[in-house]
N, C-alpha and C positions, 0 to 999 in steps of 0.2 A: 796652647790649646789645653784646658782642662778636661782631665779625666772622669768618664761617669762613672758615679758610683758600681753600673754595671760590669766597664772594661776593668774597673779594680779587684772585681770577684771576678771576673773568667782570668784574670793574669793570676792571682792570687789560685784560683785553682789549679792552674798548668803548672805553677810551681811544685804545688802539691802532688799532683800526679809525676812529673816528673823527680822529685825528692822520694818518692814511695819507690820507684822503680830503682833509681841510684841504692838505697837503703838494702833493696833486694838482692845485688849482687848485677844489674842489666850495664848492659856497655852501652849507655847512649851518650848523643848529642844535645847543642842545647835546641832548644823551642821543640822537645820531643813531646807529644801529645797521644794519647791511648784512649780509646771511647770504652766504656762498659761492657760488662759481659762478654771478655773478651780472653783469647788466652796466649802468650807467647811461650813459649819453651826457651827459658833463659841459654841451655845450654848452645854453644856457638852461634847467638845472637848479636848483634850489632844494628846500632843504629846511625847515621851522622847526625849534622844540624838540621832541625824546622823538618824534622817526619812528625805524620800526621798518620795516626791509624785510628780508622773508624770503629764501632761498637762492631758486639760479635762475632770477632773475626778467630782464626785458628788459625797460630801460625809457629809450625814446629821447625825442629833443631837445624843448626847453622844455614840458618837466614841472615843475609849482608844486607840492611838496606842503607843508601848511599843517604846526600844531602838533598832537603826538597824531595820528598819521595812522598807522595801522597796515595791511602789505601782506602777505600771506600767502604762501604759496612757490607759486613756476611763475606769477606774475603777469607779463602783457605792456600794454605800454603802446607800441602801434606800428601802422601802416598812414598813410593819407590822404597818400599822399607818393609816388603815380603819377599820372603826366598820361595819364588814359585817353580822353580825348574827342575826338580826334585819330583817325579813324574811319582805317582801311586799315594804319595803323602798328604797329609790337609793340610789345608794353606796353615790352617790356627797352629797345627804342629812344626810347620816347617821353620820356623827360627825367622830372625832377622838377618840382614846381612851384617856384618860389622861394620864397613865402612857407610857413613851417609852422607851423601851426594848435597855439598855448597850449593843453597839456592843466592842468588845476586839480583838485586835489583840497583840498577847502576845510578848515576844525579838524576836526578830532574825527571821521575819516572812517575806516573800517574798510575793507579789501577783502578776499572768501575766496580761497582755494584756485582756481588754476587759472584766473584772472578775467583776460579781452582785457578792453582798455578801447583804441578807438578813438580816436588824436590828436585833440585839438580840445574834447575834451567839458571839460566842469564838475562835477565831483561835490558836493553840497553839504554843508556843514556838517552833520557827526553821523549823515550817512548811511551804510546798512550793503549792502555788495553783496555776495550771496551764493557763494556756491563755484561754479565751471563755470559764470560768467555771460560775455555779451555784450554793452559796454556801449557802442551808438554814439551816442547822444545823450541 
């Protein structure tokens, strides 16, 4: 079966994208794919093989995502990362914690549209989170 000129420029770009990120310093897998305007935090990142993440998205420090893990656009992957217990203080002054909480998203994990996902959590293998969720534990 011959290649159209089209599949040769979306392969030819996924190389690309994926050789920018290698270049950067990112732990990924192969057939890793990132859409636009998007931001990861290299730090404690990971990717496996054939993750797809869509435009837009925010997605901070030690995030695991497995193999086949698909993330839809305007996905956030952030919070658990103010020390608020510190009664009388402003949050803006109160520090971070030091340690921050491993988010996982396990093989074969889908996320929709528009989906917070709370540092720290677990997503398990083959699970499906729907569009405009909230996901803290």
């Amino acid at each position: 079966m011959k290649a159209t000129m089209r599949q040769v420029l979306r392969n030819l770009k996924y190389q690309i994208i994926r050789w920018y990120y290698i270049f950067k310093g990112y732990d990924i897998g192969k057939g890793f794919v990132h859409g636009k305007n998007g931001f990861i935090d290299k730090r404690g990142f990971k990717a496996g093989h054939n993750v797809y993440i869509g435009p837009y998205n925010y997605i901070s420090t030690n995030t695991i995502l497995g193999n086949f893990v698909m993330i839809s656009d305007n996905v956030h992957i952030i919070g658990d990362d103010h020390v608020f217990e510190k009664v009388g203080t402003p949050i803006i002054l109160s520090g971070r914690p030091e340690y921050q909480p491993k988010t996982i998203l396990e093989d074969d994990v889908w996320i929709g549209h528009a989906v917070t996902i709370i540092r720290g959590v677990t997503i398990g293998e083959g699970s499906i989170v729907g569009a405009n969720s909230l996901v803290t534990k």
